[in-house]
C-alpha positions as CSV (number, residue, x, y, z in Angstrom):
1,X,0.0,0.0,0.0
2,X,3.0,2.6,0.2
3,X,4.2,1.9,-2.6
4,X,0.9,2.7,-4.5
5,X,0.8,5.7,-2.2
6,X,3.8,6.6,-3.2
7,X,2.7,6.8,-6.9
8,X,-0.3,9.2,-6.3
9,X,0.2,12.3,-8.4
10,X,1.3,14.7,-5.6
11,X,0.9,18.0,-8.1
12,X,-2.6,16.9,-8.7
13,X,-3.1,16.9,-5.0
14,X,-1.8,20.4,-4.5
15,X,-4.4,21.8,-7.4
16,X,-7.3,20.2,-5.5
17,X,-5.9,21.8,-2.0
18,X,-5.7,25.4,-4.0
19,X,-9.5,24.7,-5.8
20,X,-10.9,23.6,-2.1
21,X,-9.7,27.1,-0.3
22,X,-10.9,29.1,-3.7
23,X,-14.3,27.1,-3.6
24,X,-14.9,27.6,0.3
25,X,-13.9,31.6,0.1
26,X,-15.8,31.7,-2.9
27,X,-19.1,30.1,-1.5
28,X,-18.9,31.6,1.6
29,X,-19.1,35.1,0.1
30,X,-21.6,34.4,-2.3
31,X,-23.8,33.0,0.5
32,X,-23.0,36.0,3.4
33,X,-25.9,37.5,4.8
34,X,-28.7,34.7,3.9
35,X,-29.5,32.7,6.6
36,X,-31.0,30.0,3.8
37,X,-27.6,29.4,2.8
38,X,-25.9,29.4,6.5
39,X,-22.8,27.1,6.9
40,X,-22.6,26.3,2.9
41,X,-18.9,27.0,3.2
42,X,-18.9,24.7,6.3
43,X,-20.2,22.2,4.3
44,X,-18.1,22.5,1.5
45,X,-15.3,21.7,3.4
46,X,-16.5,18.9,4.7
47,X,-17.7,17.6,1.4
48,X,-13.8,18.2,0.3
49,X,-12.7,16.2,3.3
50,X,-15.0,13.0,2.3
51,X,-13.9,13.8,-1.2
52,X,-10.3,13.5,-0.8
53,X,-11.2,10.3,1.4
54,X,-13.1,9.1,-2.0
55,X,-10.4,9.5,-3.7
56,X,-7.8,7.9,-1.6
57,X,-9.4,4.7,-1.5
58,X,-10.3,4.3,-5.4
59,X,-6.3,5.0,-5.9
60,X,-5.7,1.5,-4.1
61,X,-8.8,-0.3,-6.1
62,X,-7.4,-1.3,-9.2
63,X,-9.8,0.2,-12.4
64,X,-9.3,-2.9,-13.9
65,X,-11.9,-4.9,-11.8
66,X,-14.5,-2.0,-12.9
67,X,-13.7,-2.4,-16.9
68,X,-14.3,-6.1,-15.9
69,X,-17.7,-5.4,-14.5
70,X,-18.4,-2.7,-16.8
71,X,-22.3,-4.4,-17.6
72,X,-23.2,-4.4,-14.5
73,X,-22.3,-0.6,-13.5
74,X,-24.0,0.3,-17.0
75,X,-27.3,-1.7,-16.0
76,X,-27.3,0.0,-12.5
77,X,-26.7,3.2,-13.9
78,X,-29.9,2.8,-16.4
79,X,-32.0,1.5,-13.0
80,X,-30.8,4.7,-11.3
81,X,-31.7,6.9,-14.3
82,X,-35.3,5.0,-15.1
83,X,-36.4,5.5,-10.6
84,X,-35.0,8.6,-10.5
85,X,-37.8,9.6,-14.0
86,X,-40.2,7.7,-12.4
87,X,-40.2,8.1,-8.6
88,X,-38.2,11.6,-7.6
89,X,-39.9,14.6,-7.0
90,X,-39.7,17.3,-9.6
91,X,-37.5,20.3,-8.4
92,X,-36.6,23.1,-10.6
93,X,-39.1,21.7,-13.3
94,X,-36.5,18.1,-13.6
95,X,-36.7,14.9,-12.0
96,X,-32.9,14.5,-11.4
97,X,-32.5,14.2,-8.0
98,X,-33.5,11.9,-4.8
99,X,-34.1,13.0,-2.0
100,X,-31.2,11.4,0.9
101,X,-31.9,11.1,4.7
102,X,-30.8,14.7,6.2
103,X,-31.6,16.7,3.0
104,X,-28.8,15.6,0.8
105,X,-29.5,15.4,-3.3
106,X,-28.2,12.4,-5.0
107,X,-28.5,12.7,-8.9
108,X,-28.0,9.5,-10.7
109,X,-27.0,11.4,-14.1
110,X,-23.6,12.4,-12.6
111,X,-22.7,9.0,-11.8
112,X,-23.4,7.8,-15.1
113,X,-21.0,10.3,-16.6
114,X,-18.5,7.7,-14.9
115,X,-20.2,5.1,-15.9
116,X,-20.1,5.7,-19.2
117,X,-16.9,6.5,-19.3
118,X,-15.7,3.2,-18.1
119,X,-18.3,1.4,-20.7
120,X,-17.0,2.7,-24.1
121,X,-13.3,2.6,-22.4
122,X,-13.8,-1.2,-22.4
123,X,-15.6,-1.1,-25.5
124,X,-12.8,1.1,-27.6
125,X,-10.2,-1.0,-25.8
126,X,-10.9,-4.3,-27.8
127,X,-9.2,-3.0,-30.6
128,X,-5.8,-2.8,-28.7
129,X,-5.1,0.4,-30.8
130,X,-6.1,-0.7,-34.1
131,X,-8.5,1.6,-36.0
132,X,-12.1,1.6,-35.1
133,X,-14.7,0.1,-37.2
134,X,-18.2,1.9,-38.0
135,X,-20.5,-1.4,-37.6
136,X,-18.8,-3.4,-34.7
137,X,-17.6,-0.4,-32.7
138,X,-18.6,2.9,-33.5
139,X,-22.1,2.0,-33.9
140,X,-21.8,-0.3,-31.0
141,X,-20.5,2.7,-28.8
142,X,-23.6,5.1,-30.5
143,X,-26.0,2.4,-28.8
144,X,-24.5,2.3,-25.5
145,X,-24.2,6.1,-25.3
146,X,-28.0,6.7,-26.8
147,X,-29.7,4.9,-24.3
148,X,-28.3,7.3,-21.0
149,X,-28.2,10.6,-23.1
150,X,-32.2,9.7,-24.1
151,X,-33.0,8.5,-20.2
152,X,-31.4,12.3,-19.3
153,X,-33.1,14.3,-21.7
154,X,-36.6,13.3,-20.8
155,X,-35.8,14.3,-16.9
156,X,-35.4,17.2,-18.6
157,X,-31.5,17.6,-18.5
158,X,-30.1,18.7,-21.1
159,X,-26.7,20.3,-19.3
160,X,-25.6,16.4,-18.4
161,X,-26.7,14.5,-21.5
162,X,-24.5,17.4,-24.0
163,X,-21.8,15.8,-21.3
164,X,-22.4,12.2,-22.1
165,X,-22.0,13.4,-26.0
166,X,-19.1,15.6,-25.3
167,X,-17.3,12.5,-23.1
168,X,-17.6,9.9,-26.6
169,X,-16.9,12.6,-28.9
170,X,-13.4,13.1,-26.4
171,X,-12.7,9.5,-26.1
172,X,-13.7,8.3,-29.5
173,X,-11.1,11.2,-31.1
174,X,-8.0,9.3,-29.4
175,X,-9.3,6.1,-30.4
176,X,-8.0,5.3,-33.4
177,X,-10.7,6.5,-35.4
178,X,-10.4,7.1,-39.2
179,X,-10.2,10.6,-40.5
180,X,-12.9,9.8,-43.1
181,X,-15.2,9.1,-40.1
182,X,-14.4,12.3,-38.2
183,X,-15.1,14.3,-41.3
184,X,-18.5,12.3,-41.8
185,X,-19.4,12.9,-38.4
186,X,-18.6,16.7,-37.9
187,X,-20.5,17.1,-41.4
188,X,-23.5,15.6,-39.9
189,X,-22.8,17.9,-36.4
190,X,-22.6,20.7,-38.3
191,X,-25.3,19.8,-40.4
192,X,-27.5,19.2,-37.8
193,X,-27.0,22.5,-35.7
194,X,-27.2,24.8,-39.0
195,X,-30.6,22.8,-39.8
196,X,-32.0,22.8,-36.1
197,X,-31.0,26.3,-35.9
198,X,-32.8,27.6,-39.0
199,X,-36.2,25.4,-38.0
200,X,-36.2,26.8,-34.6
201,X,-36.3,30.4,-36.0
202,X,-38.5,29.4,-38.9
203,X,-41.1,27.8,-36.5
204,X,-40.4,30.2,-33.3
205,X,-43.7,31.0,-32.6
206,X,-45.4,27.4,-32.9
207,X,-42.5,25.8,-31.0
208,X,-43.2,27.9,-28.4
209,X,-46.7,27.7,-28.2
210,X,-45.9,23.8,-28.0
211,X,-43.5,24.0,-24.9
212,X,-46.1,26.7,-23.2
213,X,-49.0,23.7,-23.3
214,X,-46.1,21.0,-22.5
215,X,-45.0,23.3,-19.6
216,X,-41.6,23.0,-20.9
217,X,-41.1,27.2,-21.4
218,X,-37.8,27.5,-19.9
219,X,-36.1,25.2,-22.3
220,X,-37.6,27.7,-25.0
221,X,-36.6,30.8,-23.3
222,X,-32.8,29.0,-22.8
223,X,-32.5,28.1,-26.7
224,X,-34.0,31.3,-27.8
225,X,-32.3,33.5,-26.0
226,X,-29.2,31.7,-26.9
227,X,-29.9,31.7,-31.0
228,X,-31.2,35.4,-30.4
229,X,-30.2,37.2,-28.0
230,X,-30.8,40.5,-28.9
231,X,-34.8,40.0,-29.7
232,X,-35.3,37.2,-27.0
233,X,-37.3,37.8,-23.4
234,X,-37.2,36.3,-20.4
235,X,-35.6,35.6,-16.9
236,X,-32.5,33.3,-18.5
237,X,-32.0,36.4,-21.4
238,X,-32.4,39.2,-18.5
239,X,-30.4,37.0,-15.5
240,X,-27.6,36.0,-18.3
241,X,-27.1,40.0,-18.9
242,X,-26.9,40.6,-15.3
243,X,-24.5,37.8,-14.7
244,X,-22.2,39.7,-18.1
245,X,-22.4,42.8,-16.3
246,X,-21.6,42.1,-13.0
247,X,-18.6,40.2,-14.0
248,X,-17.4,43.4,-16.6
249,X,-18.0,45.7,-13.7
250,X,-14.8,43.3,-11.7
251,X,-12.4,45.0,-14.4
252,X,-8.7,44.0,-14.0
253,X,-8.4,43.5,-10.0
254,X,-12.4,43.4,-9.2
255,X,-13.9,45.0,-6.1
256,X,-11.8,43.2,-3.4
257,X,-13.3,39.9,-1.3
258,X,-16.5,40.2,0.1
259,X,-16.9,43.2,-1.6
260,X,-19.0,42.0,-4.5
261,X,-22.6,42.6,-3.6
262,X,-23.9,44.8,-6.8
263,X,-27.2,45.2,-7.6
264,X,-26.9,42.7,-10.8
265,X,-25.4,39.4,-8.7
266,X,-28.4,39.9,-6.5
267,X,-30.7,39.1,-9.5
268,X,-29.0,35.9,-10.9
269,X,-30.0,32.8,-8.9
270,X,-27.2,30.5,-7.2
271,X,-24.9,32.5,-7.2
272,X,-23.0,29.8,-4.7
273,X,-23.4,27.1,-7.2
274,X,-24.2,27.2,-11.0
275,X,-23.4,30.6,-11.2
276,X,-20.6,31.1,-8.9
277,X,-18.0,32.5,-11.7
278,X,-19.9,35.6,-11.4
279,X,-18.6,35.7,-7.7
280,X,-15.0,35.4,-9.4
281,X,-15.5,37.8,-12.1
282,X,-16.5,40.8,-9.9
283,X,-14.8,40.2,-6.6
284,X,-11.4,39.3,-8.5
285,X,-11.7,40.4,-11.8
286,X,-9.7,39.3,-15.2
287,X,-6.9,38.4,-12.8
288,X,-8.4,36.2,-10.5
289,X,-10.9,33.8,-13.2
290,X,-7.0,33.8,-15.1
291,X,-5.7,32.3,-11.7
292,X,-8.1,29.7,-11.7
293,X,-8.1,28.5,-15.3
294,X,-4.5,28.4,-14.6
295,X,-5.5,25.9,-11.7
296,X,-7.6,24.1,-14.4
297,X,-5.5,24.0,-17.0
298,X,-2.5,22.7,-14.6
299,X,-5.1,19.7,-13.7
300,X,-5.8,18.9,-17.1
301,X,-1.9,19.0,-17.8
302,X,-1.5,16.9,-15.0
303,X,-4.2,14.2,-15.8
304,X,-3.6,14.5,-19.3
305,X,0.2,13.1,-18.6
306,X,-0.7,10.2,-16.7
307,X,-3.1,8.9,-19.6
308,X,0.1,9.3,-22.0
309,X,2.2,7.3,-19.9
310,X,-0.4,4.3,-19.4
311,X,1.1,1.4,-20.6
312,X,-3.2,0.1,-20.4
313,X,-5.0,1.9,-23.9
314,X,-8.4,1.1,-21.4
315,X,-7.1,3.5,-18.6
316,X,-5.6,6.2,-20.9
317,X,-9.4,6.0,-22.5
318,X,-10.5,6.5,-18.7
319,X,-8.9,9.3,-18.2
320,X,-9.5,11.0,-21.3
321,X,-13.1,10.3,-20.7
322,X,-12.6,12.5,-17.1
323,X,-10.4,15.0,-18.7
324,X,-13.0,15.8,-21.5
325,X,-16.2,15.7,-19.0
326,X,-14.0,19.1,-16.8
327,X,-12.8,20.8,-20.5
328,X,-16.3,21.1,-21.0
329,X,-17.8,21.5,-18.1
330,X,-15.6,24.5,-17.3
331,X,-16.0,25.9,-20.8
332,X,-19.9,25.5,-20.6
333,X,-20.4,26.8,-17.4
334,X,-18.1,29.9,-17.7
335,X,-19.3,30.4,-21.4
336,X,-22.7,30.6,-20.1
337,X,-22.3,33.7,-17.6
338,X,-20.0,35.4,-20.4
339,X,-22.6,35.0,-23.3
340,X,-21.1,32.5,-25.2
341,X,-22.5,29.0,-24.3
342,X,-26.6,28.6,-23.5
343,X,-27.9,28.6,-19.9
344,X,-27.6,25.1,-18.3
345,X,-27.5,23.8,-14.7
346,X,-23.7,22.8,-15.8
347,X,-21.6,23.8,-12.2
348,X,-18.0,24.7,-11.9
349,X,-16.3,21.5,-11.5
350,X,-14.5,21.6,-7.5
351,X,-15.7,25.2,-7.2
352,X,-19.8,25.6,-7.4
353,X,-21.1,24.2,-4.0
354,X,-23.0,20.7,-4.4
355,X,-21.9,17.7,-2.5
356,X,-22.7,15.1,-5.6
357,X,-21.3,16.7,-7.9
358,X,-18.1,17.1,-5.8
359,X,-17.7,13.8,-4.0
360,X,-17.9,12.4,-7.4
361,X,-15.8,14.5,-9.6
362,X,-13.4,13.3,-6.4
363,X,-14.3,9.8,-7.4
364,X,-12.9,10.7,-10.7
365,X,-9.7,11.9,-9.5
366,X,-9.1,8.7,-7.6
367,X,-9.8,6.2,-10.6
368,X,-7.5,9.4,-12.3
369,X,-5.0,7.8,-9.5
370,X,-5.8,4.3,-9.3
371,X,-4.3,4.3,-13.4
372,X,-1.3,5.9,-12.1
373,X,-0.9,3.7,-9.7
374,X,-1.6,0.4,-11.5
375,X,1.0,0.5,-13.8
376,X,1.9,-3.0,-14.5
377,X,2.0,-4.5,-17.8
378,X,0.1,-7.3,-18.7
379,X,-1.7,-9.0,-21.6
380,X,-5.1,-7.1,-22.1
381,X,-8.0,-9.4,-22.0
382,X,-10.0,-9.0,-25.0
């Protein structure tokens, strides 16, 4: 057990030191003053404490035994997504979370982010690095991805299932896959968003009339004021402006700690959570969100290495999985308060306060770990 402690990624450990101080200062003053929110910070340190436990103790499981049982983590991951549709109470207009003894949220779509990243590892890693085929794996992979990203969007949650797409598109583009494929699927991508696009302002009016009687208005009022920004209406359209102007009005240095209560944060809703890089933008302005993409881009770096120097193709796939889930987590949620990604419930990875979300993008880290640390070669079972 040394030894495999020895071989944890100490820089990586460092990062997530510097992200927990940032997140707890962070929370704290976006929550000062409202007793609703009292102890959040509190909590989030605790929540880092259990996390870094987490961690710790899937570095010493070897990742191997979960590639092996990788149909029975993707079954229980579609049980968890089909209860949580069918027996959760609706909060925020979604089905997405259950309800734990002493208040705590558990939402099954994050863990299936893992999931599925260990799923089309061990699916990719039959090939042993040879190119991928379009019937018995790329199709394959489609199927297995379809299923969870379908299960997600009918909660509704669309910020998780992009996630699941972004997480294949990111594995699939290291593995092995044939140029002529790439260019047949960004063509259909592309395709597909120009053609959606041009529909949804061709049929504006009816499609909203149709999510008005399906009481599914915000997702209109999300995608609209996306597409068109300067003619939409609406809370998203009006809170996404306040959250652009409040983070402009941080400048250079921003206003100093604590010192970030302008009139346009108090009109954009958890602030503490989904919408915490406001918090950054004002109280520490250009300088201090730089610091902290430094922070993620150093994590990234670091991960990004250890996949690289895995003799396994399954655990490099693993990790690349992880690594592409915070790239686009951070870019979405950021490029949401700045105008250039829609609204979403997308948080800050290891900064927005939420205990799921955090004890298992700790999880992450520690199968991150447990790849580093299993280093052996050995003949790949097939």
């Amino acid at each position: 057990m040394l030894n495999k402690l020895k071989k944890i990624d100490l820089g990586i450990i460092f990062i997530l030191l510097a992200l927990m101080a940032a997140s707890t200062l962070l929370v704290h003053s976006a929550t000062y003053g409202n007793p609703e929110y009292a102890n959040y910070d509190v909590k989030t340190m605790i929540f880092y404490g259990a996390g870094f436990a987490i961690a710790l103790c899937a570095s010493f499981f070897d990742y191997r035994v979960l590639l092996k049982a990788w149909h029975v983590l993707y079954g229980l991951g579609l049980i968890l997504l089909v209860a949580v549709y069918l027996l959760a109470p609706e909060i925020n207009g979604a089905k997405s979370w259950f309800i734990l003894p002493g208040g705590l949220l558990f939402q099954p779509a994050e863990m299936v982010k893992i999931i599925l990243i260990i799923t089309v590892a061990f699916l990719m890693g039959r090939r042993q690095g040879d190119p991928l085929r379009i019937r018995q794996d790329l199709f394959v992979v489609a199927v297995f991805s379809f299923v969870p990203f379908l299960l997600v969007m009918i909660q509704p949650d669309l910020g998780n299932a992009i996630i699941y797409l972004v997480i294949v598109l990111g594995m699939l583009w290291i593995g092995n896959v044939r140029y002529t494929h790439v260019l047949i699927g960004l063509s259909i991508i592309v395709g597909c968003l120009i053609l959606f696009m041009s529909l949804f302002n061709t049929y504006n009016q009816q499609i909203h009339d149709y999510m008005e009687d399906h009481n599914k208005t915000h997702w209109y009022v999300r995608i609209n004021g996306f597409i068109n920004p300067d003619t939409a209406s609406g809370d998203d359209v009006y809170q996404a402006n306040k959250a652009k102007i409040a983070i402009g009005s941080g400048g250079l240095t921003g206003d100093g700690y604590m010192k970030g209560e302008s009139k346009n944060r108090k009109f954009i809703p958890y602030p503490y959570s989904d919408a915490i890089f406001v918090v950054v933008g004002e109280e520490f302005g250009f300088q201090g969100a730089a610091i902290l993409l430094m922070l993620y881009f150093l994590l990234i770096y670091r991960m990004i290495i250890i996949a690289f120097q895995c003799y396994d193709l399954r655990g490099s796939f693993i990790v690349i999985g992880i690594v592409s889930m915070y790239v686009f987590q951070v870019f979405q949620n950021i490029g949401m308060m700045i105008g250039l990604m829609p609204i979403t419930g997308i948080t800050l990875p290891f900064i927005s306060y939420g205990g799921t979300s955090l004890l298992l993008n700790m999880l992450c880290i520690g199968i991150v770990f447990s790849v580093k640390v299993h280093q052996e070669k050995y003949e790949m079972a097939t």
